[in-house]
Backbone bond lengths (Angstrom), bond angles and torsions (degrees), N, CA, C in turn:
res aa  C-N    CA-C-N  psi(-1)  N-CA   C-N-CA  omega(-1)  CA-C   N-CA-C  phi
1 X - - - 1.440 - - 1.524 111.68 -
2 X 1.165 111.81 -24.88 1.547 118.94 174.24 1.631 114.62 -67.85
3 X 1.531 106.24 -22.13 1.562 102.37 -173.42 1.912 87.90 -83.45
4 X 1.304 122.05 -32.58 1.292 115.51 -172.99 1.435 124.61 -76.84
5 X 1.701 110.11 -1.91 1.044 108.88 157.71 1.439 128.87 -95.26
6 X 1.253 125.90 -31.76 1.065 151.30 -171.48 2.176 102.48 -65.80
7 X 1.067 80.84 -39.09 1.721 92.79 178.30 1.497 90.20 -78.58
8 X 1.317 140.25 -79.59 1.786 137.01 -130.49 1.978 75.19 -101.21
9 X 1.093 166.31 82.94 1.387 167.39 102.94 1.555 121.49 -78.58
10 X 1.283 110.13 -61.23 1.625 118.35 150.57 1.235 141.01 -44.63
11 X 2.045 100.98 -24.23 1.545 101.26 -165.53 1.460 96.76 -90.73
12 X 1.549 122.55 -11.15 1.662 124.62 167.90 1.769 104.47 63.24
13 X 1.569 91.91 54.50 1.919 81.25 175.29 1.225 124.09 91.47
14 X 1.528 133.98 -5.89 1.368 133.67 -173.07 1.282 115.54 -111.78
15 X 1.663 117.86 -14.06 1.526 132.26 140.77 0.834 120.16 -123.11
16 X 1.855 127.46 159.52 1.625 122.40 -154.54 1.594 80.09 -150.37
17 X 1.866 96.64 170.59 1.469 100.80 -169.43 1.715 100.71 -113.49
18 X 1.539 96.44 129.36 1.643 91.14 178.83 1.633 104.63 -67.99
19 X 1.316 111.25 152.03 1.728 103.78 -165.16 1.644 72.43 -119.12
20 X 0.831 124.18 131.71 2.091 135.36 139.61 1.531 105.02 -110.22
21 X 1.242 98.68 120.23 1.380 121.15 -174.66 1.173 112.71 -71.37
22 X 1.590 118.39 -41.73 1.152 115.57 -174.57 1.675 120.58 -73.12
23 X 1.370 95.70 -32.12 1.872 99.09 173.95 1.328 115.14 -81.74
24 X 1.624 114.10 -3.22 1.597 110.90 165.84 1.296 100.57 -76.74
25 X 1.011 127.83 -45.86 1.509 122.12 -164.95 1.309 108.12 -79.73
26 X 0.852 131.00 -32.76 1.790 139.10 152.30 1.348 107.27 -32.54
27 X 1.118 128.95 -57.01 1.656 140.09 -146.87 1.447 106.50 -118.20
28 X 1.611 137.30 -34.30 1.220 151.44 156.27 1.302 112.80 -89.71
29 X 1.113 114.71 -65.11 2.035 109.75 -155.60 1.395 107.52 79.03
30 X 1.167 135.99 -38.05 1.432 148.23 172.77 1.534 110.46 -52.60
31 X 1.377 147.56 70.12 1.367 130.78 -158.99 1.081 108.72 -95.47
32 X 1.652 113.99 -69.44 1.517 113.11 176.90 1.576 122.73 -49.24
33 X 1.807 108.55 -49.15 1.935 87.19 -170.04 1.618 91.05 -69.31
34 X 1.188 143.87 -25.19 1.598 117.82 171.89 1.550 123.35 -48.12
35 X 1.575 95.51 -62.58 1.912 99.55 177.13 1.390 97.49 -55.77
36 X 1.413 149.77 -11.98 1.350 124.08 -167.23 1.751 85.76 -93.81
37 X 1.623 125.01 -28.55 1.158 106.35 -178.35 1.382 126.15 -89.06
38 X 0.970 100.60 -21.43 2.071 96.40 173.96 1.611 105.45 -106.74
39 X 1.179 109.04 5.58 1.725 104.09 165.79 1.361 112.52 -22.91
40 X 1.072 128.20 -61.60 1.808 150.51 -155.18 1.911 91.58 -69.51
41 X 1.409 104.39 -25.74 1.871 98.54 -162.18 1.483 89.07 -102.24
42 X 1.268 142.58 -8.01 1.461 109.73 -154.83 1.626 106.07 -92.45
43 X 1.113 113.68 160.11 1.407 118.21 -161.73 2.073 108.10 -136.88
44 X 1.612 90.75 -23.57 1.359 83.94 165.96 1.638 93.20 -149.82
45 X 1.324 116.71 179.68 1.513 117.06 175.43 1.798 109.47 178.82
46 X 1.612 88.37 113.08 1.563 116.10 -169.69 1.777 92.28 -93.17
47 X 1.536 93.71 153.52 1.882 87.87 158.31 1.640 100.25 -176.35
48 X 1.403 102.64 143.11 1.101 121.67 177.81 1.969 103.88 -142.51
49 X 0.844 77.23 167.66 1.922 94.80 178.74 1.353 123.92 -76.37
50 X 1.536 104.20 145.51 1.128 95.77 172.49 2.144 112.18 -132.92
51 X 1.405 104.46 166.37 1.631 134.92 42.47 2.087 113.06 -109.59
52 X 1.499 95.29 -2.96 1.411 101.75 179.93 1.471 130.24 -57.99
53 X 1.456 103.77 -72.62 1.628 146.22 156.44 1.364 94.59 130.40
54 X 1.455 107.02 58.52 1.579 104.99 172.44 1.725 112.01 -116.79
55 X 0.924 103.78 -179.99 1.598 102.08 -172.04 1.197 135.98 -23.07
56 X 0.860 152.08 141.66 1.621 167.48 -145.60 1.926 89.13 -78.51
57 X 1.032 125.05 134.34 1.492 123.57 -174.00 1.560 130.68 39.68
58 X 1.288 92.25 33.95 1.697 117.27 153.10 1.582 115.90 -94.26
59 X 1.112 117.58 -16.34 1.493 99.18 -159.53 1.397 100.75 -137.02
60 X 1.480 118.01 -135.18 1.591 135.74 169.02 1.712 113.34 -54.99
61 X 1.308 123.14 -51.51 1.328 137.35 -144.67 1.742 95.83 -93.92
62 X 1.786 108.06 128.67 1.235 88.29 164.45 1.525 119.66 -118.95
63 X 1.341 106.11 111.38 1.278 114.81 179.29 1.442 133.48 -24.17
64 X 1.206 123.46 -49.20 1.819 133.22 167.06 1.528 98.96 -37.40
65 X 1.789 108.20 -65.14 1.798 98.05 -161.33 1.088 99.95 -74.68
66 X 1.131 123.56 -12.72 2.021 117.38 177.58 1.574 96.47 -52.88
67 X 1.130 108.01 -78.57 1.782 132.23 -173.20 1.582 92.88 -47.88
68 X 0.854 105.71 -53.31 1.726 84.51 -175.43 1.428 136.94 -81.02
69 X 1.544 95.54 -11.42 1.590 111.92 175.70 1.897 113.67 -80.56
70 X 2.014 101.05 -35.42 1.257 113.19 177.58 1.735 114.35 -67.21
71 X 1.599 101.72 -26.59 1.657 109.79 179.58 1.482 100.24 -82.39
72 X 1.206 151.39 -62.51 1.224 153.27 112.05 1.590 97.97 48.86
73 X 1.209 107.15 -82.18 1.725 121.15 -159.28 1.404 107.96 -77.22
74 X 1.215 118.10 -23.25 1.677 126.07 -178.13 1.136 133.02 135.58
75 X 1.816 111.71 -5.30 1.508 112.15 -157.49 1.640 86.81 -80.98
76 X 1.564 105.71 161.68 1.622 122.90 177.72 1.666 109.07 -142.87
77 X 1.560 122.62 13.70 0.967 131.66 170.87 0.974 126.10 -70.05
78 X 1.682 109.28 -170.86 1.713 108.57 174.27 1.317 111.90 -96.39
79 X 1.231 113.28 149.64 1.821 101.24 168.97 1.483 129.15 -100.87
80 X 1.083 128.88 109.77 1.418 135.49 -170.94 1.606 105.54 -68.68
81 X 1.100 98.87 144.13 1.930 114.30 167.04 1.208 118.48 -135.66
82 X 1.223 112.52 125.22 1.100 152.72 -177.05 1.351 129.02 -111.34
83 X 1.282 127.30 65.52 1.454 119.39 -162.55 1.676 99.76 -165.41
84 X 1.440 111.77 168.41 1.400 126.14 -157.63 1.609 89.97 -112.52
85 X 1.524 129.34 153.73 1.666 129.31 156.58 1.599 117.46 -56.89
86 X 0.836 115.61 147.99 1.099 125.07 -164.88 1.721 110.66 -98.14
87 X 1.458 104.60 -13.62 1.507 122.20 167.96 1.658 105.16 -166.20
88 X 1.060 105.04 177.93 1.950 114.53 -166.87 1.319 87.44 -71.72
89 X 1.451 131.12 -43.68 1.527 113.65 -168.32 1.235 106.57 -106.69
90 X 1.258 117.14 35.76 1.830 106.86 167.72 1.275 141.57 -52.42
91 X 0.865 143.86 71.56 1.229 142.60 157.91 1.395 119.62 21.43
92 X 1.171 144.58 58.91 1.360 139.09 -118.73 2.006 115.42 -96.52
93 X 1.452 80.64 -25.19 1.881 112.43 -175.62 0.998 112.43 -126.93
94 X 1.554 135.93 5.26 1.263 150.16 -175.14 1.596 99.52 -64.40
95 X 1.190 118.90 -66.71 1.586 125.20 176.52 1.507 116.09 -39.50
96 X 1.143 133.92 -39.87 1.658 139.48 -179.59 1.463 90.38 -58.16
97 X 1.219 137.36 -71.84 1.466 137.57 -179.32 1.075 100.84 -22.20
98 X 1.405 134.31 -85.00 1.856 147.92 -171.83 1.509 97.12 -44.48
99 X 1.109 128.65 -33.72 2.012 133.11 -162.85 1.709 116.12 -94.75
100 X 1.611 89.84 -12.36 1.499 93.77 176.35 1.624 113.70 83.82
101 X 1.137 106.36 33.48 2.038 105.27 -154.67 1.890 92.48 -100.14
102 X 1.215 117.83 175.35 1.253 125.89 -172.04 1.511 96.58 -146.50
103 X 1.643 105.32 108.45 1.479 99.57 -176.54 1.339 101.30 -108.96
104 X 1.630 81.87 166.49 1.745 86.05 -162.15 1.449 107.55 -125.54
């Protein structure tokens, strides 16, 4: 993540870092002090759960401090999802309710 800052720091806003939550936590485990550190760089930000990549509060990851750590740091974007059900009757958007999200 340090090479991804070091690259988008100079460009001052004219490229941003797609954040996927789920392959941070895959590859870090570290989520929040990361989102608290590239908060300022992210430019897009997908998330799904893990260890599956299924719904947002199915798994390891808890979605609220995600969202609130990424609002926290500065992002004002949209959030993309990307993720598979976690069973035939999953609840698929159920979690945005609990996270405070406004779907559109």
């Amino acid at each position: 993540m340090d090479l991804a800052r070091d690259l988008l720091v100079p460009l001052d806003g004219q490229v941003g870092l797609q954040l996927d939550i789920y392959h941070l936590h895959k590859a870090h485990g570290d989520l929040i002090p990361t989102i608290r550190r590239l908060g300022p760089l992210i430019g897009h930000l997908q998330i799904a759960d893990a260890p599956f990549r299924t719904e947002p509060g199915s798994g390891d990851i808890d979605p609220l401090a995600v969202l609130t750590a990424v609002a926290h740091a500065g992002y004002r974007g949209v959030v993309g999802l990307e993720y598979r059900p976690s069973c035939p009757d999953a609840d698929l958007f159920g979690w945005m309710d609990a996270a405070g999200c406004v779907r559109a």
